[in-house]
Chimera marker file (.cmm) of the C-alpha trace (Angstrom):
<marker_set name="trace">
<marker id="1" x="8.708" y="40.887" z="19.689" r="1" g="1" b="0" radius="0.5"/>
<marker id="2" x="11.807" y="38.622" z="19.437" r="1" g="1" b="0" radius="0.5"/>
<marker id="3" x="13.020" y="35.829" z="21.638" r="1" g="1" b="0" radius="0.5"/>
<marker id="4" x="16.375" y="35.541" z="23.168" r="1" g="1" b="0" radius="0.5"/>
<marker id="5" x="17.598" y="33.652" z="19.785" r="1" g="1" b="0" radius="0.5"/>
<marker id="6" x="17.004" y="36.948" z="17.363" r="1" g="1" b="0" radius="0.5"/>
<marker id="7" x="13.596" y="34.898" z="15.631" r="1" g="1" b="0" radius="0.5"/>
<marker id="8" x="10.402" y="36.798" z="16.185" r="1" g="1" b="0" radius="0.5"/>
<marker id="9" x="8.052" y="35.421" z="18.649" r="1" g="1" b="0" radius="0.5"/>
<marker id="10" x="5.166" y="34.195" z="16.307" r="1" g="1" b="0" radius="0.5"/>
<marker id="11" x="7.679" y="31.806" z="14.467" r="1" g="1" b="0" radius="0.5"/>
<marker id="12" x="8.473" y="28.516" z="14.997" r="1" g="1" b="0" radius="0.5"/>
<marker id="13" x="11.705" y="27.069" z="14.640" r="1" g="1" b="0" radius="0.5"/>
<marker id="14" x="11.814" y="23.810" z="12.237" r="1" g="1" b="0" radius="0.5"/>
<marker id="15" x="13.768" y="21.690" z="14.989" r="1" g="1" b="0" radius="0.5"/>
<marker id="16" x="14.974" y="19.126" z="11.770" r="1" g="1" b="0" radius="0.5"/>
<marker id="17" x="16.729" y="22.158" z="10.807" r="1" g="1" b="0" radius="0.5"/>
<marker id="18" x="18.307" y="23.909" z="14.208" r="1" g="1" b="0" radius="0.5"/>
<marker id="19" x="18.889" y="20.223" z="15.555" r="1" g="1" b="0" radius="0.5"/>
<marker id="20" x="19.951" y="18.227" z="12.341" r="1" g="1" b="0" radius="0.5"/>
<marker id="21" x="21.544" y="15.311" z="13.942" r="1" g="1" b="0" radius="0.5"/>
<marker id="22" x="18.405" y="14.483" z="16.109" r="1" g="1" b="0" radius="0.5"/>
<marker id="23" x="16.536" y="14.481" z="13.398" r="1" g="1" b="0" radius="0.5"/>
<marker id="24" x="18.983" y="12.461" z="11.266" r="1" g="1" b="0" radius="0.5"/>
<marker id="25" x="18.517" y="9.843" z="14.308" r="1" g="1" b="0" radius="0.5"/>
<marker id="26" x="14.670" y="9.839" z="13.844" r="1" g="1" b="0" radius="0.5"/>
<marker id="27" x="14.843" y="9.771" z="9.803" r="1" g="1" b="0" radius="0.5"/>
<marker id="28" x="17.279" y="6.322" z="10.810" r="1" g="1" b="0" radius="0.5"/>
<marker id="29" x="14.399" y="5.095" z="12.981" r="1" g="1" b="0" radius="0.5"/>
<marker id="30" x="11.968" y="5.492" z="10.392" r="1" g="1" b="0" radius="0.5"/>
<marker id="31" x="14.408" y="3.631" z="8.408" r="1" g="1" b="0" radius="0.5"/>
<marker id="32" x="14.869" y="0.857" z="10.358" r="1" g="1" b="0" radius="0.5"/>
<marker id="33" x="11.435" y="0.549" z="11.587" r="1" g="1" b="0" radius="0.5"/>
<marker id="34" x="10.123" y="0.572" z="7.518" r="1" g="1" b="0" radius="0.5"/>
<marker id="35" x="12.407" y="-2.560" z="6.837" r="1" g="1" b="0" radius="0.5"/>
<marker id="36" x="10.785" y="-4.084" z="9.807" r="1" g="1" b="0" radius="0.5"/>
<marker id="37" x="7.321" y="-3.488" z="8.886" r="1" g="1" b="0" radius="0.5"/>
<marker id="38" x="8.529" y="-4.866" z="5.155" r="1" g="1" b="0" radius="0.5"/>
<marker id="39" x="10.225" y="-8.155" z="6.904" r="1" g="1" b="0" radius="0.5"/>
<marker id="40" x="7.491" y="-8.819" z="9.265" r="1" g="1" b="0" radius="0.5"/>
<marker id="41" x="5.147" y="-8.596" z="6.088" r="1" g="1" b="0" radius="0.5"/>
<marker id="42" x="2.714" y="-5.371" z="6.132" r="1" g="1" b="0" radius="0.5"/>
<marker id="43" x="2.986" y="-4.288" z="2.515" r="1" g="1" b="0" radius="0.5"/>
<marker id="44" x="2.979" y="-0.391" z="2.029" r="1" g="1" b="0" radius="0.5"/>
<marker id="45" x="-0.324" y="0.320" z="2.022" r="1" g="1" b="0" radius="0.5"/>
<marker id="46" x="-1.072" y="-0.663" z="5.101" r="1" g="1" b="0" radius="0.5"/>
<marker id="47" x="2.096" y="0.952" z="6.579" r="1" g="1" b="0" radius="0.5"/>
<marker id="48" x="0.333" y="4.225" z="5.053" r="1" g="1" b="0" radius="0.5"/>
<marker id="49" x="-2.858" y="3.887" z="7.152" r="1" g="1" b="0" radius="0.5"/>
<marker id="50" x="-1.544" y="3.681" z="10.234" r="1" g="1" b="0" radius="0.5"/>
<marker id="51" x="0.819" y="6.816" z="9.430" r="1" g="1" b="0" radius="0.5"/>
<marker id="52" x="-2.353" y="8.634" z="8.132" r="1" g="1" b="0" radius="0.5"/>
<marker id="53" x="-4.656" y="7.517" z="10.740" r="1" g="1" b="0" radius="0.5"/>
<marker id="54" x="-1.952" y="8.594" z="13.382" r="1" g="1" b="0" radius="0.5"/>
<marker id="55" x="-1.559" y="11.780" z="11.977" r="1" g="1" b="0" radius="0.5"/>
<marker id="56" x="-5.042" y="12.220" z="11.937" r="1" g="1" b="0" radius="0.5"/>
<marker id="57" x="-6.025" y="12.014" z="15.312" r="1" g="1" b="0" radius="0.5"/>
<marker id="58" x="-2.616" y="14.364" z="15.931" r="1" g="1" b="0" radius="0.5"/>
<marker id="59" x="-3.723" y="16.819" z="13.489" r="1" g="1" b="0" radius="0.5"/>
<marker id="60" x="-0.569" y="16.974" z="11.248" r="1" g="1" b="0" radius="0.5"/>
<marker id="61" x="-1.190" y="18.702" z="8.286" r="1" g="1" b="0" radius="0.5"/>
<marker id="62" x="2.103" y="18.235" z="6.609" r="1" g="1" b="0" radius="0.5"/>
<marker id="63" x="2.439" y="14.620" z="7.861" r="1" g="1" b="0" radius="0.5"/>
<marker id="64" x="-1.157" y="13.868" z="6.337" r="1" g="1" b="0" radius="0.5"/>
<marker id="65" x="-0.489" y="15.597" z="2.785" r="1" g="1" b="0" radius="0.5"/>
<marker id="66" x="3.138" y="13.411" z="2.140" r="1" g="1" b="0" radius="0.5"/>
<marker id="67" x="1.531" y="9.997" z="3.860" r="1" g="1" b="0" radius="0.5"/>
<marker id="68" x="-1.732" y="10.385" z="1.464" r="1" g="1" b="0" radius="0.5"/>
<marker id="69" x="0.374" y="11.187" z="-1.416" r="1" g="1" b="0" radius="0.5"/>
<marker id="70" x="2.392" y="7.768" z="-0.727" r="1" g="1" b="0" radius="0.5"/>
<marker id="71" x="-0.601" y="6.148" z="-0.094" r="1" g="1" b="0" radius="0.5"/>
<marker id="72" x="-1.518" y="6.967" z="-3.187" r="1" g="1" b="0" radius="0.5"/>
<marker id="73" x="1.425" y="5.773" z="-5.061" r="1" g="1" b="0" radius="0.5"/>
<marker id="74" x="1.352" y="2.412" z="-2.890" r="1" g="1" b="0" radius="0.5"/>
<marker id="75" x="-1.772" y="1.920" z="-4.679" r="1" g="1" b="0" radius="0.5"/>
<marker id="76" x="-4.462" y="2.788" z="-1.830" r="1" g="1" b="0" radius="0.5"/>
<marker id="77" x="-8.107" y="4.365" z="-2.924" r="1" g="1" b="0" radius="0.5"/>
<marker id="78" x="-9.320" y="8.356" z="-2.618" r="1" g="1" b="0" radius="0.5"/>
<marker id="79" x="-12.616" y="5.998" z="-1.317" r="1" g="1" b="0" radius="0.5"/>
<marker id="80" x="-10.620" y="4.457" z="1.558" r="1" g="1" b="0" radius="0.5"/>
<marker id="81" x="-8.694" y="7.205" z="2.741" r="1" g="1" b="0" radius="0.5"/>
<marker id="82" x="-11.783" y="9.583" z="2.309" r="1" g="1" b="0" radius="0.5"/>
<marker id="83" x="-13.180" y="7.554" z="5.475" r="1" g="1" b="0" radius="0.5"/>
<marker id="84" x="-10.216" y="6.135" z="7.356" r="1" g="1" b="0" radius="0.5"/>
<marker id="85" x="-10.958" y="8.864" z="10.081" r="1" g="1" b="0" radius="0.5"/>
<marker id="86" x="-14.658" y="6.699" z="10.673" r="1" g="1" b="0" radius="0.5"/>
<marker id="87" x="-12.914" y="3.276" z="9.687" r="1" g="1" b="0" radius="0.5"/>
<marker id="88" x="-14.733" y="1.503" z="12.519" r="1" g="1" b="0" radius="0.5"/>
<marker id="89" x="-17.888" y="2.419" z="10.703" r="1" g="1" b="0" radius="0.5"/>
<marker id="90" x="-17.568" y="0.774" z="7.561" r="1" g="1" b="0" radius="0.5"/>
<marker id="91" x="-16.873" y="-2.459" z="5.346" r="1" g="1" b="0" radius="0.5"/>
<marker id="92" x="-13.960" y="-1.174" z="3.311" r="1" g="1" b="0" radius="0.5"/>
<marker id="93" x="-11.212" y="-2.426" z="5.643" r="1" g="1" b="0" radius="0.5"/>
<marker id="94" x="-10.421" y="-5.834" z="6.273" r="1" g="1" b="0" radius="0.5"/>
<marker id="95" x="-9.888" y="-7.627" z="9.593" r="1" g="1" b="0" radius="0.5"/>
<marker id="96" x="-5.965" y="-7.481" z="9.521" r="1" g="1" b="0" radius="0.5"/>
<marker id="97" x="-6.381" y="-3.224" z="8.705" r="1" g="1" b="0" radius="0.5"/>
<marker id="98" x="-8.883" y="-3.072" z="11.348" r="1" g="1" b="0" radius="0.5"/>
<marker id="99" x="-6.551" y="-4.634" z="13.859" r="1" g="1" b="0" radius="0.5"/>
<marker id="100" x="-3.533" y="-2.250" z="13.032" r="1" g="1" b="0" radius="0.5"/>
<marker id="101" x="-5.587" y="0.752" z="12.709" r="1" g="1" b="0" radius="0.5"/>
<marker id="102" x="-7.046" y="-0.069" z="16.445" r="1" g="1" b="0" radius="0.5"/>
<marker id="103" x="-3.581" y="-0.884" z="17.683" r="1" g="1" b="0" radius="0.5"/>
<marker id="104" x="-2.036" y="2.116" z="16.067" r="1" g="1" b="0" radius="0.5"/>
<marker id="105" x="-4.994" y="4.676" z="17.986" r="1" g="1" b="0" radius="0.5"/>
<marker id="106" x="-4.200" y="2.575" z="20.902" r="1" g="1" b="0" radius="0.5"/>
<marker id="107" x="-0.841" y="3.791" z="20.303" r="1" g="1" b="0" radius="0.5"/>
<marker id="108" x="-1.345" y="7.188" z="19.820" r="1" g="1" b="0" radius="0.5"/>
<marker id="109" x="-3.366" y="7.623" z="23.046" r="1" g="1" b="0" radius="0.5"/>
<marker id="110" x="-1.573" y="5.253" z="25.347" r="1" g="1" b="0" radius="0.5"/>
<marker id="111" x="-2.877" y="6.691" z="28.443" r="1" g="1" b="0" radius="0.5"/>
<marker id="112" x="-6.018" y="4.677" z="27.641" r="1" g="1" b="0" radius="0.5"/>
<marker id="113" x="-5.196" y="1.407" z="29.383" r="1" g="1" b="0" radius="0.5"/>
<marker id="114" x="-8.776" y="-0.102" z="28.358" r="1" g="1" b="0" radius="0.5"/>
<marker id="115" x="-7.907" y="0.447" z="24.319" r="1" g="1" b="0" radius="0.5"/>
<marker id="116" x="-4.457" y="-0.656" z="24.302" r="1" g="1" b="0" radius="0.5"/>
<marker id="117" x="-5.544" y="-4.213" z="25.798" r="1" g="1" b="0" radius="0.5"/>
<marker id="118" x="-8.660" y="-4.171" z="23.775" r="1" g="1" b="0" radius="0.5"/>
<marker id="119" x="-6.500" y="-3.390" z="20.855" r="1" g="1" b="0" radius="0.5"/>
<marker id="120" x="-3.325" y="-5.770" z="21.675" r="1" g="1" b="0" radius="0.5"/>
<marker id="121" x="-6.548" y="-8.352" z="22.106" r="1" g="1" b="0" radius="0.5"/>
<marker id="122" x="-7.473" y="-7.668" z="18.702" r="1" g="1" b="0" radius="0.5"/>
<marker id="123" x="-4.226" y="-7.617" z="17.120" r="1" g="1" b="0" radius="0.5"/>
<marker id="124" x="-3.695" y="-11.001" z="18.375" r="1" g="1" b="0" radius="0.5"/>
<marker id="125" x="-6.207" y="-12.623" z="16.202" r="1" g="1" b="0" radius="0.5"/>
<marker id="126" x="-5.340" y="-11.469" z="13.052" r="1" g="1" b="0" radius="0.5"/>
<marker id="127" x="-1.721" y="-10.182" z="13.110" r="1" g="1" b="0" radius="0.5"/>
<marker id="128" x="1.324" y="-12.197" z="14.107" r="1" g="1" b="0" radius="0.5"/>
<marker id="129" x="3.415" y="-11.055" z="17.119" r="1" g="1" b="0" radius="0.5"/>
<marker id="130" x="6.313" y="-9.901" z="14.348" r="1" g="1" b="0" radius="0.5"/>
<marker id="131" x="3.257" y="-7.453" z="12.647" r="1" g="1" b="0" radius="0.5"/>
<marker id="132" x="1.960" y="-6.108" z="15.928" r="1" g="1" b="0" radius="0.5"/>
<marker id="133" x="5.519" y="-5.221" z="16.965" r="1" g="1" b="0" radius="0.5"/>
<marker id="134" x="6.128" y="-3.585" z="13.433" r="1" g="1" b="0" radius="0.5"/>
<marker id="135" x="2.838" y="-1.739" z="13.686" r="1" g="1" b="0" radius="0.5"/>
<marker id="136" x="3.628" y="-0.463" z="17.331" r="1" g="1" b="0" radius="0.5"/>
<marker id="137" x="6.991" y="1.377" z="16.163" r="1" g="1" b="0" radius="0.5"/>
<marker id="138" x="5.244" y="2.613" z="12.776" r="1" g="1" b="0" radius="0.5"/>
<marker id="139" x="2.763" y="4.172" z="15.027" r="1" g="1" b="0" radius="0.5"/>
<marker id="140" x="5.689" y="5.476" z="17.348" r="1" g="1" b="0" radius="0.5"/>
<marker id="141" x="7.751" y="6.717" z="14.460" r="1" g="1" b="0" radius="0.5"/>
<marker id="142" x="5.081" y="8.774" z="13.109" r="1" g="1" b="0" radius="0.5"/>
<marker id="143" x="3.914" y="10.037" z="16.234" r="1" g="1" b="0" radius="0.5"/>
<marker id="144" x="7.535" y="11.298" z="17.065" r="1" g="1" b="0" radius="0.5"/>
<marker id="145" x="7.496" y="13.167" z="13.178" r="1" g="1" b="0" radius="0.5"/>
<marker id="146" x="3.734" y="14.608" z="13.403" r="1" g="1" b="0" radius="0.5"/>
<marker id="147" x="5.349" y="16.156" z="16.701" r="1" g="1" b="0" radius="0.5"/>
<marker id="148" x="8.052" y="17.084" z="14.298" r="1" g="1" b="0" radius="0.5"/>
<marker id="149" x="6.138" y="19.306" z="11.702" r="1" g="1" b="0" radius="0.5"/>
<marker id="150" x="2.996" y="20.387" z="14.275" r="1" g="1" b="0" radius="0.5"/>
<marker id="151" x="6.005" y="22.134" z="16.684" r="1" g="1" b="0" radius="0.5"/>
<marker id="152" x="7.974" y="23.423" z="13.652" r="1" g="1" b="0" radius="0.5"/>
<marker id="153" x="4.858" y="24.102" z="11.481" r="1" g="1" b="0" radius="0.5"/>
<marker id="154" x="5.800" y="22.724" z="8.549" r="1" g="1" b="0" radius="0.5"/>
<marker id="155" x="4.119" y="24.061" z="5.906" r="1" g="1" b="0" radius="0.5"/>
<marker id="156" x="1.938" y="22.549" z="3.130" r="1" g="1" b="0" radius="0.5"/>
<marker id="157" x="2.243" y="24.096" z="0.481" r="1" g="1" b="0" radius="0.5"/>
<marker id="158" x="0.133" y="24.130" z="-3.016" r="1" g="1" b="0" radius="0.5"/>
<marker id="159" x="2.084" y="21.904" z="-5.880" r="1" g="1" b="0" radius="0.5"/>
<marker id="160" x="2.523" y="23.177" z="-9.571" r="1" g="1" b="0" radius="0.5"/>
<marker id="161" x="0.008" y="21.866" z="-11.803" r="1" g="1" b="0" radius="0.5"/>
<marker id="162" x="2.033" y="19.946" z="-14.166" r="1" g="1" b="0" radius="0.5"/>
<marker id="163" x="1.487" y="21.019" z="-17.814" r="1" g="1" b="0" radius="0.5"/>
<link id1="1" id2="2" r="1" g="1" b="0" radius="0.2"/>
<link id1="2" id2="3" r="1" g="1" b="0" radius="0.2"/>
<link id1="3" id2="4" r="1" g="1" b="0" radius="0.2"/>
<link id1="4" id2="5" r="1" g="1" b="0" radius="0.2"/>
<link id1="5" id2="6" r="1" g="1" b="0" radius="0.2"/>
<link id1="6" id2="7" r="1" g="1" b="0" radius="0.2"/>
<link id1="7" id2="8" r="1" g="1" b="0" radius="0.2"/>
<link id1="8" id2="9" r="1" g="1" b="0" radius="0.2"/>
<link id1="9" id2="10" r="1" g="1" b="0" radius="0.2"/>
<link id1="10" id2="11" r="1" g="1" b="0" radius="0.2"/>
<link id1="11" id2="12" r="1" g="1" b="0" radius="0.2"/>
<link id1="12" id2="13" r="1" g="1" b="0" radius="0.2"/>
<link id1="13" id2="14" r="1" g="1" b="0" radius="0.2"/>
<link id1="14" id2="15" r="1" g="1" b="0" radius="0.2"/>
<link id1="15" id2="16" r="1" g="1" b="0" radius="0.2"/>
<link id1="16" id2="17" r="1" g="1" b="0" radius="0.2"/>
<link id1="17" id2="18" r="1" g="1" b="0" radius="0.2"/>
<link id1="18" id2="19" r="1" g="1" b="0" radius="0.2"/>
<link id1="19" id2="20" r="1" g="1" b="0" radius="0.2"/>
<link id1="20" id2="21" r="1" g="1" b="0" radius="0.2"/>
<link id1="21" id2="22" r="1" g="1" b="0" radius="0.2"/>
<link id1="22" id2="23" r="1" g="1" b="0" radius="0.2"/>
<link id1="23" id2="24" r="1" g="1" b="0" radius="0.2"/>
<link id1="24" id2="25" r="1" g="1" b="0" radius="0.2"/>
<link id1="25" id2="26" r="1" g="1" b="0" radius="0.2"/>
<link id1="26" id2="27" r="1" g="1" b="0" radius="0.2"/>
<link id1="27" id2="28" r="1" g="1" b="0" radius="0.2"/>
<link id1="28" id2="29" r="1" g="1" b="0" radius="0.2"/>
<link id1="29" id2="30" r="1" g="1" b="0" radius="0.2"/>
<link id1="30" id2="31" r="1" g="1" b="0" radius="0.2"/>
<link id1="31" id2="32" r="1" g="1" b="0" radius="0.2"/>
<link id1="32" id2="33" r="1" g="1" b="0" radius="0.2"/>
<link id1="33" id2="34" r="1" g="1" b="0" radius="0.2"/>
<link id1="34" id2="35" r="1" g="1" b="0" radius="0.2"/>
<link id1="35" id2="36" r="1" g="1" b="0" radius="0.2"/>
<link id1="36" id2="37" r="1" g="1" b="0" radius="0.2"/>
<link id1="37" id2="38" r="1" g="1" b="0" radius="0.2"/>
<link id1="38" id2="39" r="1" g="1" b="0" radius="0.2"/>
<link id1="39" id2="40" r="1" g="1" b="0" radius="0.2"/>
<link id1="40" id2="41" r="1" g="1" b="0" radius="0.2"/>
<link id1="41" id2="42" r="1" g="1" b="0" radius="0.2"/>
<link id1="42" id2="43" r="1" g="1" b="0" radius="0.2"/>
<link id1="43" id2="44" r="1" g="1" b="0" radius="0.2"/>
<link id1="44" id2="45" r="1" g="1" b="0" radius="0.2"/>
<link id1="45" id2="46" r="1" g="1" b="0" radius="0.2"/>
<link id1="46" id2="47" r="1" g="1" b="0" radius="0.2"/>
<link id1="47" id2="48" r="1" g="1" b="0" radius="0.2"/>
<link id1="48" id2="49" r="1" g="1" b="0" radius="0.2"/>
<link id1="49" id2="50" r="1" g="1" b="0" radius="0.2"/>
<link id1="50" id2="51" r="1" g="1" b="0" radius="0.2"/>
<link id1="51" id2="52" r="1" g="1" b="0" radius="0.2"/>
<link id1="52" id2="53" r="1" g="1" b="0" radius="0.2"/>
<link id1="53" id2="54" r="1" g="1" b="0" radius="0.2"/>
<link id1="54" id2="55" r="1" g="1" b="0" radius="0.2"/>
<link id1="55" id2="56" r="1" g="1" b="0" radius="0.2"/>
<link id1="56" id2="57" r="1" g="1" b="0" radius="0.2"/>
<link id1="57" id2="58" r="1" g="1" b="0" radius="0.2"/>
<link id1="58" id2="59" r="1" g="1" b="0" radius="0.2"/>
<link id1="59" id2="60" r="1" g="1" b="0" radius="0.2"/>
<link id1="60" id2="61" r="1" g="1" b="0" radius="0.2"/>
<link id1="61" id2="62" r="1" g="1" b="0" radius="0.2"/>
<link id1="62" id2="63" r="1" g="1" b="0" radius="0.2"/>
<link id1="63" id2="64" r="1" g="1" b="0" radius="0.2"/>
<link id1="64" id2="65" r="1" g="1" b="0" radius="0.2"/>
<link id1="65" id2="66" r="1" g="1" b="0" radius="0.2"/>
<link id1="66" id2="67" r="1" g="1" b="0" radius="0.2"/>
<link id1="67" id2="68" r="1" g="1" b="0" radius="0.2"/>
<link id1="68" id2="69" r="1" g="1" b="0" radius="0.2"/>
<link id1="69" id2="70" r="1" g="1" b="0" radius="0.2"/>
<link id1="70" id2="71" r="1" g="1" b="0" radius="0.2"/>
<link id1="71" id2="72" r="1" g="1" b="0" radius="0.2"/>
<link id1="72" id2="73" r="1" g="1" b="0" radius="0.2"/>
<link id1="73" id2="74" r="1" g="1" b="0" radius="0.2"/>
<link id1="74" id2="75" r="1" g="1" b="0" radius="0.2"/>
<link id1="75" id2="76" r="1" g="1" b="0" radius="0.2"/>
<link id1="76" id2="77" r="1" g="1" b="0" radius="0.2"/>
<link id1="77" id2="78" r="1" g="1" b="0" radius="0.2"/>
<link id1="78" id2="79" r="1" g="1" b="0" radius="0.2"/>
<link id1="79" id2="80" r="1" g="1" b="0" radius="0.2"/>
<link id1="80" id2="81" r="1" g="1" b="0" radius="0.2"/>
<link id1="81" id2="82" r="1" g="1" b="0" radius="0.2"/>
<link id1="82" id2="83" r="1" g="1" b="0" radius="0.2"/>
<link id1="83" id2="84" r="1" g="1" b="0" radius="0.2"/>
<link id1="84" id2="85" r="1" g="1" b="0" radius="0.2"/>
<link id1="85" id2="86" r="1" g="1" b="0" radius="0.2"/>
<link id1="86" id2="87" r="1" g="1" b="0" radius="0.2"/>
<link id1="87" id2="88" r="1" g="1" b="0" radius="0.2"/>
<link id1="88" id2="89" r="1" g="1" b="0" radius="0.2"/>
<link id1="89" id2="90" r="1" g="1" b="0" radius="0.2"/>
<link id1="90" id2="91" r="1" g="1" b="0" radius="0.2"/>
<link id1="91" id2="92" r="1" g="1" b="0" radius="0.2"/>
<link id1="92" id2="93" r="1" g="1" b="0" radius="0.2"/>
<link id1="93" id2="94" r="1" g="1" b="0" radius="0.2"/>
<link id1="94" id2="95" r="1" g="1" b="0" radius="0.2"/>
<link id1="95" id2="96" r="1" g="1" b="0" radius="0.2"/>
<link id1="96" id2="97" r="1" g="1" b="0" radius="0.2"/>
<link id1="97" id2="98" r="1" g="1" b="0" radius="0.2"/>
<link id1="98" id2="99" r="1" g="1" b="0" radius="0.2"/>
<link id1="99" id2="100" r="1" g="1" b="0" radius="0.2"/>
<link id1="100" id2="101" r="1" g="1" b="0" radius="0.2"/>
<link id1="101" id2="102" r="1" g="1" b="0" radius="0.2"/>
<link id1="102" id2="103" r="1" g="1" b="0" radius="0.2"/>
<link id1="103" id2="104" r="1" g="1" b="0" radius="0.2"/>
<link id1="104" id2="105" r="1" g="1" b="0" radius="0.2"/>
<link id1="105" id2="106" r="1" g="1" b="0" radius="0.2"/>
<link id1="106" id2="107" r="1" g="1" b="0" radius="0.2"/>
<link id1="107" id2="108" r="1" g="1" b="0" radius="0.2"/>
<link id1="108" id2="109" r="1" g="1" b="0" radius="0.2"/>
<link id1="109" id2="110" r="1" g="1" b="0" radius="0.2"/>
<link id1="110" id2="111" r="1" g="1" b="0" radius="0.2"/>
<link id1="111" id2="112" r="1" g="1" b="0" radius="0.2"/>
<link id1="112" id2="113" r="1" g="1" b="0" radius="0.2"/>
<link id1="113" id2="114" r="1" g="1" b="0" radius="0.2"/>
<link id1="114" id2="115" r="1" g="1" b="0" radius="0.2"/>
<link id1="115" id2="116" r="1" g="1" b="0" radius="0.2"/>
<link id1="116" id2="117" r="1" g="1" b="0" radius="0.2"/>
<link id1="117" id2="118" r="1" g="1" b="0" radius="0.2"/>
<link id1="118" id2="119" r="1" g="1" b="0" radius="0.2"/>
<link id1="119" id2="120" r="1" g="1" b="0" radius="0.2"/>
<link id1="120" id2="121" r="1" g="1" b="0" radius="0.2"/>
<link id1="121" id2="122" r="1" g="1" b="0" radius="0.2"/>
<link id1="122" id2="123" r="1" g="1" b="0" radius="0.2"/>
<link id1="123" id2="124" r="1" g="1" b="0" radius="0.2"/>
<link id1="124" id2="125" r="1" g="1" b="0" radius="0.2"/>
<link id1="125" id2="126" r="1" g="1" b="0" radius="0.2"/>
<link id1="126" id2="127" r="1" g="1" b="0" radius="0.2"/>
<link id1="127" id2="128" r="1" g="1" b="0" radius="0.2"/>
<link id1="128" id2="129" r="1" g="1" b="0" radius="0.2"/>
<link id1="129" id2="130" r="1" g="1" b="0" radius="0.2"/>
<link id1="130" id2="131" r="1" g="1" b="0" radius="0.2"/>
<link id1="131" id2="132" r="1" g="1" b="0" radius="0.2"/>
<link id1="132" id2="133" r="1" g="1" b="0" radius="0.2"/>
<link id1="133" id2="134" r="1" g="1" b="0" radius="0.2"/>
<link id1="134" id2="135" r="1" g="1" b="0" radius="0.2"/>
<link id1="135" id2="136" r="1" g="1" b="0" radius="0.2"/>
<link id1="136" id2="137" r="1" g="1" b="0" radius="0.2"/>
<link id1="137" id2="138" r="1" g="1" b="0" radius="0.2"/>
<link id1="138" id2="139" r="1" g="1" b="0" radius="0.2"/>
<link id1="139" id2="140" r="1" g="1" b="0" radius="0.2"/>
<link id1="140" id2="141" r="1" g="1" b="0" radius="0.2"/>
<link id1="141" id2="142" r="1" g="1" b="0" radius="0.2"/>
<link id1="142" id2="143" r="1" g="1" b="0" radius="0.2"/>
<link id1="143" id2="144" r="1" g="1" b="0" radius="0.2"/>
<link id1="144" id2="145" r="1" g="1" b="0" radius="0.2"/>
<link id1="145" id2="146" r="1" g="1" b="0" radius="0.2"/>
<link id1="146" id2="147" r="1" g="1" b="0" radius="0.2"/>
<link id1="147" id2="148" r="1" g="1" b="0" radius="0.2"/>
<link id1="148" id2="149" r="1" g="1" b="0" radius="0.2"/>
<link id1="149" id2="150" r="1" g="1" b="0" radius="0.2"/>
<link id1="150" id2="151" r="1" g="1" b="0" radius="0.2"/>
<link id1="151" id2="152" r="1" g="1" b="0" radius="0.2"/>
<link id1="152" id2="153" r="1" g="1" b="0" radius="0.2"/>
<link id1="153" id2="154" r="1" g="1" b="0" radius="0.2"/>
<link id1="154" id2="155" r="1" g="1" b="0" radius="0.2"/>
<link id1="155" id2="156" r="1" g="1" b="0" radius="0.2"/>
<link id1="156" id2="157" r="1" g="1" b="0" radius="0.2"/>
<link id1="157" id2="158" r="1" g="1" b="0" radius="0.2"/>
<link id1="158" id2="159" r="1" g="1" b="0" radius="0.2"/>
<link id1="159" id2="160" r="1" g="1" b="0" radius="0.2"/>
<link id1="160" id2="161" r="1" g="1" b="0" radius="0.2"/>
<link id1="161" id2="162" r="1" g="1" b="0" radius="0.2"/>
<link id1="162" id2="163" r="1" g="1" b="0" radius="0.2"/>
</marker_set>
């Protein structure tokens, strides 16, 4: 069965593709929003657990295999991301991570009224006002793409071994 646009019924249209200048105004947010993580000091890895932790609790599978893949290269451990999804439950993240991590969930769900003052409470005592703002609109950015690739399932795909 087809829709009125001629694609069959049980695929998705990749909206960065049928709507390229919307999603040319997102890939500028992201843009934007990564020198302002950069000026208000989160370094990279950081950056990468709040766009893996969002994703995460989204359930974007092609926004979690690129953001652990630049985690990765930013340096970050298979032993930390292995547990980011219980982060609350261990040692391996420090005070400032913890902060961003609970802001970014706070974020993601922002119906929850109790979290997101819990979590701005939080931020407050170990991130600066610039930091929480950058970690706010890292959290929105990736929030808009996971809605990105989980509406157009994007595909992840298996990479070539390299010989």
């Amino acid at each position: 069965m087809s829709d009125t646009a001629g694609a069959p019924a049980d695929k998705r249209i990749y909206v960065d593709k049928q709507s390229p200048k919307a999603y040319h105004a997102l890939v500028q947010t992201s843009e934007a929003v990564r020198a302002t993580a950069a000026e208000a000091g989160l370094d990279r890895v950081l950056v990468e657990l709040v766009n893996l932790r969002v994703s995460q609790i989204n359930g974007c599978a092609y926004c979690l295999d690129v953001h652990t893949r630049a985690a990765l290269r930013a340096g970050e451990t298979a032993r930390r991301l292995g547990v980011l999804a219980a982060w609350r439950d261990t040692e391996l993240f420090t005070d400032r991570e913890r902060a961003a991590l609970d802001l970014a969930e706070a974020t993601t769900a922002p119906a929850d009224a109790l979290a997101q003052e819990r979590a701005c409470d939080s931020a407050r005592r170990s991130l600066s006002d610039d930091e929480i703002s950058a970690v706010i609109w890292v959290a929105i950015t990736i929030n808009a793409f996971n809605r990105v690739s989980i509406m157009s399932k994007h595909p992840v795909r298996e990479t070539p071994a390299k010989r």
